[in-house]
Structure formats: C-alpha cells, structure tokens
C-alpha positions as CSV (number, residue, x, y, z in Angstrom):
1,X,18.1,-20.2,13.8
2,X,18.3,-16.4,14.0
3,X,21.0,-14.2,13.5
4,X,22.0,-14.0,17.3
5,X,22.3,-17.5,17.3
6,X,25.2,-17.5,15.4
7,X,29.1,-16.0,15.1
8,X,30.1,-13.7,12.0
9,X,33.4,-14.3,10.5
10,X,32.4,-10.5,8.6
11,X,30.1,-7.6,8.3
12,X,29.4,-8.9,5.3
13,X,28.0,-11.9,6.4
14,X,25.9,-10.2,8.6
15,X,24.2,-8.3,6.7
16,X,24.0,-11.3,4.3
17,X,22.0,-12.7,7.1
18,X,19.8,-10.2,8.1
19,X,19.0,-9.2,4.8
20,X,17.9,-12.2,4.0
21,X,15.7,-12.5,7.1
22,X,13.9,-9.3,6.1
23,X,13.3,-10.0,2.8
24,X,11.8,-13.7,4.0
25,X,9.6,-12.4,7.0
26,X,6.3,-12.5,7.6
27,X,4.1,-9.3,9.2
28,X,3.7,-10.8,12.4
29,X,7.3,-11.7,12.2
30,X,9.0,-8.3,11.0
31,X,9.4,-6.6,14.2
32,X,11.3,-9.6,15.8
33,X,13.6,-9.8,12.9
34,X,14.0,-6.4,13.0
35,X,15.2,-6.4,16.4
36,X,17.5,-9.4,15.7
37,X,19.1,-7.6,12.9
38,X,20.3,-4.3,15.1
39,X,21.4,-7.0,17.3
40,X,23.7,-8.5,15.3
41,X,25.0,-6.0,13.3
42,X,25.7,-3.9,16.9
43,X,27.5,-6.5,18.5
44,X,29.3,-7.8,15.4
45,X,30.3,-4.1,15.6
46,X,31.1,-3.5,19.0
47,X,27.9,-0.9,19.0
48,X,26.2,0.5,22.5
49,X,23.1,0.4,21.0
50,X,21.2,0.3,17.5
51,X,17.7,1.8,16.7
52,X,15.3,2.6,13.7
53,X,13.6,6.6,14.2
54,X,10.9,7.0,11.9
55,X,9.7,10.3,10.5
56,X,6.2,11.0,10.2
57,X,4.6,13.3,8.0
58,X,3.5,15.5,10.5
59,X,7.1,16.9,11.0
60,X,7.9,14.8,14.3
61,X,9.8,11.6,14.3
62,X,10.1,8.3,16.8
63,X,11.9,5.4,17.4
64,X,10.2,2.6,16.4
65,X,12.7,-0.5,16.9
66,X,15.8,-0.7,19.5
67,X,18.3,-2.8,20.7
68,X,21.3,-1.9,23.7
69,X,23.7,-3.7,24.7
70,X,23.9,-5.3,28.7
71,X,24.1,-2.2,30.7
72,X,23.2,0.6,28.7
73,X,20.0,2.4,29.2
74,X,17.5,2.4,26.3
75,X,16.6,5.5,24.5
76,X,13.1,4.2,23.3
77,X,10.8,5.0,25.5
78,X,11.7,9.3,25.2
79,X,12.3,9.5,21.4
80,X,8.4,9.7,20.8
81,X,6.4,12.2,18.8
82,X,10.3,14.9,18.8
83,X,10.0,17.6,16.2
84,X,12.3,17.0,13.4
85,X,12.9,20.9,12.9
86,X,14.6,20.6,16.0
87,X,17.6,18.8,14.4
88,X,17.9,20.0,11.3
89,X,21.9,19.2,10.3
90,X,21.4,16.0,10.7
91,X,17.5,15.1,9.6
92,X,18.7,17.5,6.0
93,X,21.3,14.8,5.9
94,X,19.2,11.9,5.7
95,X,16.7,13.4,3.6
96,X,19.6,14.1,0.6
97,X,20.1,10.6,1.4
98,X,23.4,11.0,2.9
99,X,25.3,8.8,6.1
100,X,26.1,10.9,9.0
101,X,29.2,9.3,10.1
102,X,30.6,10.7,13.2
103,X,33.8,9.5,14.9
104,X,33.6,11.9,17.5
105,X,30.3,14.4,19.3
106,X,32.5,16.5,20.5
107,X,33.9,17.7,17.6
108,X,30.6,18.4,15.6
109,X,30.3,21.9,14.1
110,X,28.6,24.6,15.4
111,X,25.5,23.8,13.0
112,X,24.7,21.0,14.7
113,X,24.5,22.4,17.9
114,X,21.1,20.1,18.7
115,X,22.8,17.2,17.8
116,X,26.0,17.8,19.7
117,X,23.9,18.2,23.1
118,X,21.2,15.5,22.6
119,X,23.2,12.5,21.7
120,X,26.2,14.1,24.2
121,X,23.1,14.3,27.3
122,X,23.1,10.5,26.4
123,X,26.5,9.9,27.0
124,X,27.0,9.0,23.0
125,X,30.8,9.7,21.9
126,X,30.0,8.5,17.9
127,X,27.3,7.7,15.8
128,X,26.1,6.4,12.5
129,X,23.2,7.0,10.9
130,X,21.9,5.6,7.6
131,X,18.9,6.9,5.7
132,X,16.3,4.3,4.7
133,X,14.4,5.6,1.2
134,X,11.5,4.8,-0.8
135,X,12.9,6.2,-4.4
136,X,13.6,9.8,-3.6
137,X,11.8,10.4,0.0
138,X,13.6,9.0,3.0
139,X,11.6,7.5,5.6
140,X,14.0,7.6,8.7
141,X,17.1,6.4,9.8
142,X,18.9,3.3,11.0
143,X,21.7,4.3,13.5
144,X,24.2,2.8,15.6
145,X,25.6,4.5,18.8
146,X,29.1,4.0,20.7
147,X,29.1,5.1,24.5
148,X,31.5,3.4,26.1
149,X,34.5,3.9,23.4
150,X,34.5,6.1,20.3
151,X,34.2,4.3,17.2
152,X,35.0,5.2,13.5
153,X,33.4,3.0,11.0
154,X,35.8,1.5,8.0
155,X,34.2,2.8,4.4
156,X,33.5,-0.8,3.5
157,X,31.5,-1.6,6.5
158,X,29.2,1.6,6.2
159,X,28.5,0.9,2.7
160,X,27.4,-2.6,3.8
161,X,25.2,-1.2,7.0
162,X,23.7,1.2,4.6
163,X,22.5,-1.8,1.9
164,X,21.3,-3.3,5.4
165,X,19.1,0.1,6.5
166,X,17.6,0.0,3.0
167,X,16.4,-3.6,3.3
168,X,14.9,-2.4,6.7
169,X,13.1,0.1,5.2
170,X,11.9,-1.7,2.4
171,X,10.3,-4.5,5.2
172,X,8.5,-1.8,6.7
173,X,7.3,0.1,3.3
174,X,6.0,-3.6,2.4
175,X,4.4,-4.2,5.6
176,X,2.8,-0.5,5.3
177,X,1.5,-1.6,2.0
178,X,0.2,-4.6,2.9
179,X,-1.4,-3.4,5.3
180,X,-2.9,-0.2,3.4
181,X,-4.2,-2.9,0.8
182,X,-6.1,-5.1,3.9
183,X,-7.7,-1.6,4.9
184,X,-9.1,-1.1,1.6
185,X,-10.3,-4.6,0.9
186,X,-12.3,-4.1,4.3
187,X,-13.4,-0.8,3.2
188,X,-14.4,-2.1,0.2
189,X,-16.3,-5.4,1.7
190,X,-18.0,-2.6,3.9
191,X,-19.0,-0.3,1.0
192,X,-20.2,-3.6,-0.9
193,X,-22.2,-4.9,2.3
194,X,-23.7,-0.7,2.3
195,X,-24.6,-1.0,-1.2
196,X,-26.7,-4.6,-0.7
197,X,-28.3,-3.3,2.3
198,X,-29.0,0.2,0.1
199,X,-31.2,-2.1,-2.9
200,X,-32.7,-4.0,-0.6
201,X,-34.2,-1.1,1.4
202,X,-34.8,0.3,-2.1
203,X,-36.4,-3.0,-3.2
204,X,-38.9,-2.9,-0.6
205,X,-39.8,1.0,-0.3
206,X,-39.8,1.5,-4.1
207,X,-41.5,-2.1,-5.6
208,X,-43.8,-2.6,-2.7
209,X,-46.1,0.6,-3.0
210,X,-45.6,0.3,-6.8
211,X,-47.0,-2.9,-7.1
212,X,-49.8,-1.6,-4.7
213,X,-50.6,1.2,-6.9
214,X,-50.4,-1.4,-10.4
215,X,-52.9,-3.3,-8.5
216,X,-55.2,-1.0,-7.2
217,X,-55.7,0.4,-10.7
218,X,-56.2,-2.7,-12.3
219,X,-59.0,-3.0,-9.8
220,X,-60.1,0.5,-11.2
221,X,-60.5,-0.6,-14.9
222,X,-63.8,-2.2,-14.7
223,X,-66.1,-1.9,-18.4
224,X,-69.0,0.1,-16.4
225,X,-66.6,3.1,-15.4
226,X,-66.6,5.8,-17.7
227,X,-64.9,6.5,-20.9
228,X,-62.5,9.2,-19.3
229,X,-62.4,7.3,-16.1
230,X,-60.5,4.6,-17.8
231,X,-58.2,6.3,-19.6
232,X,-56.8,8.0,-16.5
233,X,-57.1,4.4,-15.0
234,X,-54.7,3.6,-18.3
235,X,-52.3,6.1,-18.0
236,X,-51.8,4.7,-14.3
237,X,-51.3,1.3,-15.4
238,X,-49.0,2.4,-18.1
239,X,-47.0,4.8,-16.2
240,X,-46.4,2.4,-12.9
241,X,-45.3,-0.6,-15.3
242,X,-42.7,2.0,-17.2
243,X,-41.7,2.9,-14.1
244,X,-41.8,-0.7,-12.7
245,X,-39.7,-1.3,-15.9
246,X,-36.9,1.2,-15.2
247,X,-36.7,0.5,-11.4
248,X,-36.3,-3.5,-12.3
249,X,-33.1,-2.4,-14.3
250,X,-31.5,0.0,-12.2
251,X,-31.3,-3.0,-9.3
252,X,-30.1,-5.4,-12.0
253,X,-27.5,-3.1,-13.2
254,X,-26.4,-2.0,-9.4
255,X,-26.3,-5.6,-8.3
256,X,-24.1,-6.7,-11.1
257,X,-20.4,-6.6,-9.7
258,X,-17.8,-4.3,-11.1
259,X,-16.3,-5.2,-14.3
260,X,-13.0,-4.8,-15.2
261,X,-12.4,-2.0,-17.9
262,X,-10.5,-4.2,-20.5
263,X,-11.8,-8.4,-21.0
C-alpha cells in the first residue's frame, strides 16, 4: 500500500510514512516513491504543488521530481538547466541550510526581486522550501507551493517537512552512490578484460620470436663450428633464456589478481 492509499490523522504520520518508504526503496523504485511522498505530504497539507530542484555543479539547477494537484499546471517541464545565480536570495538560503518559509510573494523584499517575479509569473502566493544536505553542501531543495490560497506553515509541521527533505536527499545521494560504485565495477571489469587481452598479445609477440631465436641457435651450436662461433652461439642461448626467464615472470606477476594491502 502506498502513501496515497491511505488518510493521515497528522503530519507526523506522514512523514512517518514516507520516510520509511525512502529509506526501504529500491533504485528502480525511488522515483515512484519519491513522487508518492510530495503527494502526500501536499495534499495532507492543502499544497498546489510539491517538487524536488536539484543543483548541479555547473551552476544551473532543475527539477527533477513533481507532483500538482488536479488543475494546476506543472512547472517541470521549464525548470531545466536555470542558472542558479539568477536567484541568489533564495539558492544562499538553502546553501546555509536554511527554510525559506514564505507566507506571502508579495511581500518579499527587494533582494529577492527574482524570486518575487518568478514564482509570482506562476501564480504562486506562498512557498516552502527545504534544503536537502549531504554533511555541509546542500544538494537542492524540496518545496511546496500554494496558488490557490496563501498558506503559512505551523513551526512544528516545517520542522517535520524538513526531516522529510533530508530523507529525500539522502535516497538520491544513495542511489548516486550506488550507482557511481556499478560504474566503477564495470570500469574496472573493462580495465581487467584490457589487461588479459594486453598479456596475451604480449604472450604471443614476445615468447613466440623468442623461442624462435632459442631454437635457431641451438641449431647453431653444432661441435664442427668454430671456437669463437660457439661462444657467440652461447651468449645467444644464455641471453634469450635470461630473458625468457624475466619475461615468464613479469606475466606471472601481472596475471596474479590484486591483493589486498593488509591479510
């Protein structure tokens, strides 16, 4: 059963919920749950719409997960790839790890101008926005929009919404992660595969002419050549089997896995 399925008697409970949803979700499952959880927190909440904006750290920012309630347009699709310098008030907010709690667009001050007319082209009368961190570096926001009505959000219940955005963020960090780790493992099953097909191309182009040359001056060290003959024959012989010798060892050691540093 999802959250949606189901009727809050608090905040509380809903974030009980979702929270617990998150923490429980599998990759392929995170987005949905996601989804579920700005559902029922914005209509437990009486909310227009509820969204997740990501900032990337190439400056710009998008939203990455939405929800709106029947009849409200979606903001989605035209929050892609915005500059975050643009909105500066509000971003420096988030990034001290501070809510933006506004009752009212109308009545924000003069330094945040942007804001004022961005969310106020959208029809948005109040917002919340709660940062979502990784230790000290915020990763984006999780924000809640009223158009219809203003709205102004009891202490208690932004405290909760705000445990809620940091459980969001922590899904996605762990998804990131796990995903970061499956790149590498590939990487390193590639680099692995490179390194077989590297000693066996070495194998062949190395060993194969050596042994050539052993054998050819084996030929060479008949007891009717002369005296000086064989002992450049000799030094041949002796030289390609050192060499064999070393070669032989360096495969060995480079197609030994990787130990670990401490056994």
């Amino acid at each position: 059963m999802t959250t949606t399925d189901r009727r809050f008697d608090s905040i509380s409970d809903v974030v009980a919920s979702t929270s617990l949803s998150l923490a429980s979700a599998g990759d392929d499952q995170l987005d949905a749950v996601i989804d579920d959880a700005l559902r029922a927190i914005g209509e437990h909440e009486h909310a227009d719409r509820a969204y997740v904006t990501l900032y990337s750290p190439t400056g710009t920012f998008h939203n990455s997960h939405e929800w709106v309630a029947e009849g409200i347009a979606p903001h989605r699709p035209s929050i892609v790839g915005l500059d975050l310098a643009e909105f500066p008030w509000s971003v420096n907010l988030s990034m001290a790890g501070s809510v933006w709690h506004c009752p009212d667009v109308a009545e924000l001050p003069d330094e945040a101008a942007a804001e004022r007319a961005s969310f106020g082209r959208f029809g948005v009368h109040s917002v919340l926005q709660v940062p979502m961190r990784n230790a000290s570096r915020t990763i984006g926001v999780v924000g809640f929009n009223h158009v219809r009505s203003r709205r102004e959000w009891s202490p208690a219940s932004i405290e909760l919404v705000r445990r809620a955005g940091e459980t969001i963020g922590f899904a996605l960090l762990r998804r990131e992660m796990m995903r970061d780790l499956r790149e590498a493992r590939l990487a390193a099953e590639r680099a692995n595969q490179a390194k077989d097909l590297f000693l066996s191309r070495i194998s062949h182009e190395l060993m194969t002419p050596l042994h050539a040359i052993l054998g050819f001056a084996e030929l060479l060290d008949t007891p009717d050549r002369p005296t000086h003959e064989r002992a450049a024959v000799h030094q041949i012989i002796d030289s390609g089997r050192r060499l064999q010798v070393l070669a032989d060892e360096l495969l060995q050691r480079a197609s030994q896995p990787a130990q670990n540093a401490i056994e």
